[in-house]
Backbone as CSV, one residue per row, in Angstrom:
resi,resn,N_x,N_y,N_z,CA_x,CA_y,CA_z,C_x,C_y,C_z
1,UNK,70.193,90.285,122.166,68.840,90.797,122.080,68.791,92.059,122.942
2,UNK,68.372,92.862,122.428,68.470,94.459,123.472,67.045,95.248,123.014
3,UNK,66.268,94.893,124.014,65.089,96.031,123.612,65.156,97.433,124.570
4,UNK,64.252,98.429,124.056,64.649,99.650,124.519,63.368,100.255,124.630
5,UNK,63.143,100.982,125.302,61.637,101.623,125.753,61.739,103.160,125.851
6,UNK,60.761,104.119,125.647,60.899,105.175,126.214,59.735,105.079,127.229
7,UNK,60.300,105.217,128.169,59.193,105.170,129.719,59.410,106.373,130.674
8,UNK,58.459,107.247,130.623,58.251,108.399,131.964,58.279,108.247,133.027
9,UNK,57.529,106.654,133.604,57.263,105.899,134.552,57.862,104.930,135.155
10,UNK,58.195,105.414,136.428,59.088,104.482,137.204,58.259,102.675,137.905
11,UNK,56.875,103.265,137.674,55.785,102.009,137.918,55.436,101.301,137.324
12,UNK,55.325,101.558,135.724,54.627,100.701,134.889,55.759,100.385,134.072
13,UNK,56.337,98.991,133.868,57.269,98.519,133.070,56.374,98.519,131.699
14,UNK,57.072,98.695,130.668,56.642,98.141,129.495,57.609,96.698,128.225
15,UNK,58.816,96.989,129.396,59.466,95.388,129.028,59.638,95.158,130.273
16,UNK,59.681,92.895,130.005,59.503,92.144,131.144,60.078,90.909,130.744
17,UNK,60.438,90.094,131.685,60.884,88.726,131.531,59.570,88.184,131.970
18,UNK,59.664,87.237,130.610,58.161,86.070,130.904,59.032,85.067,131.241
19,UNK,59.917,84.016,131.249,60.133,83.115,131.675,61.975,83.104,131.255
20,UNK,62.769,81.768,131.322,63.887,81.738,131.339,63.825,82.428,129.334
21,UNK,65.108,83.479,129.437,65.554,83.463,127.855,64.421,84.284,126.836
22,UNK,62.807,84.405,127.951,61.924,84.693,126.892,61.596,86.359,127.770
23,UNK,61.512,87.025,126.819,61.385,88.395,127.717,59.795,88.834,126.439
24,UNK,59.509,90.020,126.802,57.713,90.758,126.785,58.396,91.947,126.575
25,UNK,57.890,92.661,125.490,57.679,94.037,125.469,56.877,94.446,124.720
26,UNK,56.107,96.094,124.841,54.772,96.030,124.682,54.360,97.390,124.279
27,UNK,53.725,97.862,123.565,53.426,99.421,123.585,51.520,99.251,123.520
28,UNK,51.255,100.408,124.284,49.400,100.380,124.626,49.592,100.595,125.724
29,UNK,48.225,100.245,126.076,47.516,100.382,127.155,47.641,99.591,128.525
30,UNK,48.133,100.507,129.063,48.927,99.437,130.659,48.096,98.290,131.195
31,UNK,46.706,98.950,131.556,45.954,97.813,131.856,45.843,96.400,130.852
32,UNK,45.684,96.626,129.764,45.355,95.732,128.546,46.431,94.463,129.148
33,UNK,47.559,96.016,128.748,48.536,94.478,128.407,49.580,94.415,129.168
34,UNK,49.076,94.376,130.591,49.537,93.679,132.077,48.708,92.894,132.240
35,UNK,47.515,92.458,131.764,46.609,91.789,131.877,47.525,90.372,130.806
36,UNK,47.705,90.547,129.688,48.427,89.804,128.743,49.673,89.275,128.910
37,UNK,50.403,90.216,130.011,52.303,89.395,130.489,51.502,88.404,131.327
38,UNK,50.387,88.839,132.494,50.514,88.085,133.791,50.198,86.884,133.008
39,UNK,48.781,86.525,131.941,48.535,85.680,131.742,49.974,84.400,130.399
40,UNK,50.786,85.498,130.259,51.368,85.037,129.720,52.362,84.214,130.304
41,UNK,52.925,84.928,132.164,53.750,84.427,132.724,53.241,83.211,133.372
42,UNK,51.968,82.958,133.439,50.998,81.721,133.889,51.020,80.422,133.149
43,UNK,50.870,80.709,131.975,51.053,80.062,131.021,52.076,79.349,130.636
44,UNK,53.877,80.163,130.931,54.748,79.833,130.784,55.202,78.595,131.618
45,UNK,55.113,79.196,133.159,55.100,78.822,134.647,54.070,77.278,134.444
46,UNK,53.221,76.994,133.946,52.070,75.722,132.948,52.708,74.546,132.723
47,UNK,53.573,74.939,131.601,54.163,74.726,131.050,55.796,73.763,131.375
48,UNK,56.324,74.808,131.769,57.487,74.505,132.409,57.537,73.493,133.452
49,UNK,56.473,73.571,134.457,55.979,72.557,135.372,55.751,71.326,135.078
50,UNK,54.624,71.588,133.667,53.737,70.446,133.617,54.784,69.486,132.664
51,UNK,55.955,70.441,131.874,56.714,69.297,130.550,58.266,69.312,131.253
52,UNK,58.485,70.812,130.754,59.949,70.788,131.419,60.311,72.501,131.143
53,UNK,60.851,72.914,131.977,61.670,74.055,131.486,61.855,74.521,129.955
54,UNK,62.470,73.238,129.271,63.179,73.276,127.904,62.135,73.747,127.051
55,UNK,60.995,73.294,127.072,59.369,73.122,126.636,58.429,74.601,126.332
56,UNK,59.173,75.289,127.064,59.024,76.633,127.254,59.502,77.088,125.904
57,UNK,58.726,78.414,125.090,59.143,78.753,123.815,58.126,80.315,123.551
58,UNK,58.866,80.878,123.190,58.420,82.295,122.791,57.215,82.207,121.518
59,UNK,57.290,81.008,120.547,56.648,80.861,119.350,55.309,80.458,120.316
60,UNK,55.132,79.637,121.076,54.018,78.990,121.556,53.258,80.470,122.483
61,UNK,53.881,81.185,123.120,53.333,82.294,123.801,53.188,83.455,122.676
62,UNK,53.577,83.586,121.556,53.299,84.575,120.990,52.233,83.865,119.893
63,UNK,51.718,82.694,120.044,50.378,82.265,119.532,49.630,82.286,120.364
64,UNK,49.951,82.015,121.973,48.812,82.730,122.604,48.211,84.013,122.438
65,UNK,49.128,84.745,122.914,48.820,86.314,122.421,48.000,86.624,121.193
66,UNK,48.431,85.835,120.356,47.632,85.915,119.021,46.167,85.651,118.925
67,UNK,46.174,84.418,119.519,44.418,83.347,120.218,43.811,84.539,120.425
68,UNK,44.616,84.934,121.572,43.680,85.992,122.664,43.340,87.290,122.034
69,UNK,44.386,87.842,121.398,43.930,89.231,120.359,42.845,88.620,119.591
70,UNK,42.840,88.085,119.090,42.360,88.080,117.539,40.685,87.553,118.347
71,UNK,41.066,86.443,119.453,39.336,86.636,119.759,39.110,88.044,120.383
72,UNK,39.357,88.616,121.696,39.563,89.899,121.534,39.043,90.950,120.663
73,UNK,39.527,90.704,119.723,39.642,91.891,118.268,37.937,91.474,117.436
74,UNK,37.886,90.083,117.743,36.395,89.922,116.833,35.366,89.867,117.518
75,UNK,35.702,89.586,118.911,34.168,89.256,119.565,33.738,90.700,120.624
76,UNK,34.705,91.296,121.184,34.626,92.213,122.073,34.131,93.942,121.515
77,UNK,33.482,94.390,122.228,33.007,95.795,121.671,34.367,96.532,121.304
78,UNK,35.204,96.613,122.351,36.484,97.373,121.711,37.956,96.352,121.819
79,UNK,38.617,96.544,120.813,39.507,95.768,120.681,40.825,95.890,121.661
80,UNK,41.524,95.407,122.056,42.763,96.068,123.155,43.560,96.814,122.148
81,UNK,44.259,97.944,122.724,45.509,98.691,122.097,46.620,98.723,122.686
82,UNK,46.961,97.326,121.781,48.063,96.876,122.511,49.154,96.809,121.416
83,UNK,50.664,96.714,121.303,51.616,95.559,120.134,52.560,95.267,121.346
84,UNK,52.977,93.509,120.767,53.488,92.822,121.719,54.590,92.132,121.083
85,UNK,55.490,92.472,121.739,56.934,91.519,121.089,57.433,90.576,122.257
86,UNK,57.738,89.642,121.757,58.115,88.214,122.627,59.029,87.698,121.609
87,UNK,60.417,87.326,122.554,61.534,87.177,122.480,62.247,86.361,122.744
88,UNK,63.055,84.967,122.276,63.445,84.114,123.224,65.107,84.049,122.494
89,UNK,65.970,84.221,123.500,67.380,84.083,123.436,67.453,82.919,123.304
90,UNK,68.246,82.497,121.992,68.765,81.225,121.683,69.967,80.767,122.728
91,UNK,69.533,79.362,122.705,70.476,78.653,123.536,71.629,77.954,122.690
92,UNK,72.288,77.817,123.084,74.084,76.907,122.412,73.764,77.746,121.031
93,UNK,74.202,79.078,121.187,74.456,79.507,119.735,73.376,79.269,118.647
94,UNK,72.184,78.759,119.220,71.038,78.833,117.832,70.220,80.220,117.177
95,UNK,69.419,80.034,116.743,68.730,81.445,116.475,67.942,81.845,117.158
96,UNK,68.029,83.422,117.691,66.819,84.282,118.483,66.117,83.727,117.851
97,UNK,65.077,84.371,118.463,63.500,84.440,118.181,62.971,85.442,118.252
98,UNK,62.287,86.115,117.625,61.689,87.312,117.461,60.132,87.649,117.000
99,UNK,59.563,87.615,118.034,57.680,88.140,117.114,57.073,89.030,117.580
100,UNK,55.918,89.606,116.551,55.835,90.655,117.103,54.163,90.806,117.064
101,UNK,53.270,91.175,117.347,51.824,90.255,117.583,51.073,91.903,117.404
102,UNK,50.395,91.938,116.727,49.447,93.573,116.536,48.013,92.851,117.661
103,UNK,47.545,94.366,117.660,46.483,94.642,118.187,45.281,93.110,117.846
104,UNK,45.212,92.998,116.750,44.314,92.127,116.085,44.622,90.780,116.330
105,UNK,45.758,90.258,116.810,46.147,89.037,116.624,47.161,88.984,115.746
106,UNK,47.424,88.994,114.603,48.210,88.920,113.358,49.563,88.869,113.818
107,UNK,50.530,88.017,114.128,51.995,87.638,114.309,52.675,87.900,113.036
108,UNK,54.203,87.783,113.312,55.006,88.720,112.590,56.409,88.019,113.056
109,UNK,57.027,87.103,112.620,57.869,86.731,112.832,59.174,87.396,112.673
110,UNK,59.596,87.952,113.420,60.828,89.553,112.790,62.114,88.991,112.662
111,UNK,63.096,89.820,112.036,64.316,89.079,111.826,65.418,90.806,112.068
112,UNK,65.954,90.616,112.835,67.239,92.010,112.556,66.504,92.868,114.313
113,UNK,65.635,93.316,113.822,65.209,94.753,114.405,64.047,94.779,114.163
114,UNK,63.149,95.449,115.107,61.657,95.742,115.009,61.395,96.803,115.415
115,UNK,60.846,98.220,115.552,60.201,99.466,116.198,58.475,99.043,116.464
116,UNK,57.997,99.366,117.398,56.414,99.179,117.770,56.073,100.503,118.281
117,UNK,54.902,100.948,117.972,54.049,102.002,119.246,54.372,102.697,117.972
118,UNK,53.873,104.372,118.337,53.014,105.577,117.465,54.032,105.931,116.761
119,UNK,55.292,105.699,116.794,56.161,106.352,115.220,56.963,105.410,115.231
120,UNK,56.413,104.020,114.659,57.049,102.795,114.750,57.616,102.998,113.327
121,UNK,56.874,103.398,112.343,57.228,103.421,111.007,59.007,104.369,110.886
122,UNK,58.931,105.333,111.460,60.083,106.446,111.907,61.119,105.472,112.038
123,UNK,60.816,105.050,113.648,62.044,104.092,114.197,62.446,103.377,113.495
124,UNK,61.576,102.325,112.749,62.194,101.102,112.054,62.557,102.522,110.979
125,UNK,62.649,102.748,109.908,63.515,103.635,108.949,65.341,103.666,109.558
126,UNK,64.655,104.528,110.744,66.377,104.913,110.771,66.934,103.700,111.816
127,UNK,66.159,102.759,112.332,66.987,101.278,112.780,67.732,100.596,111.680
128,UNK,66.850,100.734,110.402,67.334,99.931,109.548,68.230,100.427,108.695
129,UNK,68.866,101.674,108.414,69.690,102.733,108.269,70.965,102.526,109.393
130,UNK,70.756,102.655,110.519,72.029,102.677,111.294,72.059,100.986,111.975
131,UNK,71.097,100.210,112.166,71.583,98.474,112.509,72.681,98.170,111.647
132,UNK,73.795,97.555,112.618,75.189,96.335,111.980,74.735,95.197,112.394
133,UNK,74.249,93.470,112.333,74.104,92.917,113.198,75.526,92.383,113.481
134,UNK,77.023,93.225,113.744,77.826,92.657,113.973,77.825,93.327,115.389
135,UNK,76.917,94.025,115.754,76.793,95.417,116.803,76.936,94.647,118.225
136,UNK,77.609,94.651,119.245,77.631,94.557,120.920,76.758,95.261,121.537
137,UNK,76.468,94.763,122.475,75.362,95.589,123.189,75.822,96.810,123.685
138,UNK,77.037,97.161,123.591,77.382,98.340,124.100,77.126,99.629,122.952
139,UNK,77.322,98.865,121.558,77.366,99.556,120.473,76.049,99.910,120.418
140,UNK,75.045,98.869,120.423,73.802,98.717,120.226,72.829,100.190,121.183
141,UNK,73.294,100.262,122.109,72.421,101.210,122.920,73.297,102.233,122.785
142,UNK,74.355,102.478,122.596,74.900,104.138,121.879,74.682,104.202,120.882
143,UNK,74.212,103.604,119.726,73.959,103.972,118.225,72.646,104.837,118.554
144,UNK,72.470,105.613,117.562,70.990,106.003,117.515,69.728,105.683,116.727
C-alpha cells in the first residue's frame, strides 16, 4: 500500500496512521478533516480497547466517515471539503482494503489505485496507464 501526497507543509500532514495496518489520507480542508482523523483515531482506540485489537477495521471507520459526511452534507449550512481514503493492510497475505469516502458521505470501495483532490480525474488517467500491480514499493514511487 503506498500513498503519496503533494504537501508544501511541513505542519499539516495530509496522510496518517489511524490505528495498527489502517492508515488516513485526505485532500480539503485542514481544519475539516483533522477534525475527522482525531475523531477517527478515537473511535479506533474504542474499539480496540473495548473488543480487541483484531476488531479494528478500515470498512467500519470508513462508514463512520460516511455517517458523519453525509449527516454533515444534509443537515449543516455548508458541507465539509473534504475526500478521505482509509486503508487497511491485509494481514497473513489477505486482501488490502481500500475506500475512499467523498465530501457527501458516498463510499467507494477501490481496487488497484485511487487519485483524490482537484485533478484527481488527471492522476487516476495516467495511474491507470502506468500501474503494474506486480510493482515494489520502490518501483511504485519512481514510476510516474
Amino acid at each position: 500500500m503506498l500513498f503519496l501526497a503533494e504537501n508544501p507543509s511541513a505542519l499539516l500532514h495530509k496522510i496518517s496512521e489511524i490505528y495498527d495496518r489502517i492508515a488516513f489520507a485526505v485532500s480539503g480542508k485542514y481544519s475539516e478533516f483533522e477534525e475527522l482523523r482525531i475523531a477517527g483515531v478515537r473511535l479506533a482506540d474504542m474499539r480496540g480497547y473495548s473488543y480487541g485489537r483484531e476488531d479494528v477495521r478500515a470498512r467500519d471507520l470508513a462508514n463512520a466517515y460516511s455517517q458523519a459526511l453525509s449527516t454533515i452534507f444534509t443537515q449543516q449550512m455548508k458541507p465539509y471539503e473534504v475526500e478521505i481514503l482509509v486503508a487497511e493492510v491485509a494481514n497473513d497475505n489477505g486482501r488490502n482494503e481500500l475506500y475512499h469516502i467523498m465530501f457527501d458521505g458516498t463510499v467507494a470501495d477501490e481496487h488497484g489505485s485511487v487519485a483524490i483532490g482537484g485533478h484527481a480525474e488527471t492522476l487516476n488517467a495516467a495511474i491507470k496507464e502506468a500501474y503494474q500491480p506486480d510493482w515494489d514499493l520502490a518501483t511504485g514511487v519512481r514510476e510516474p
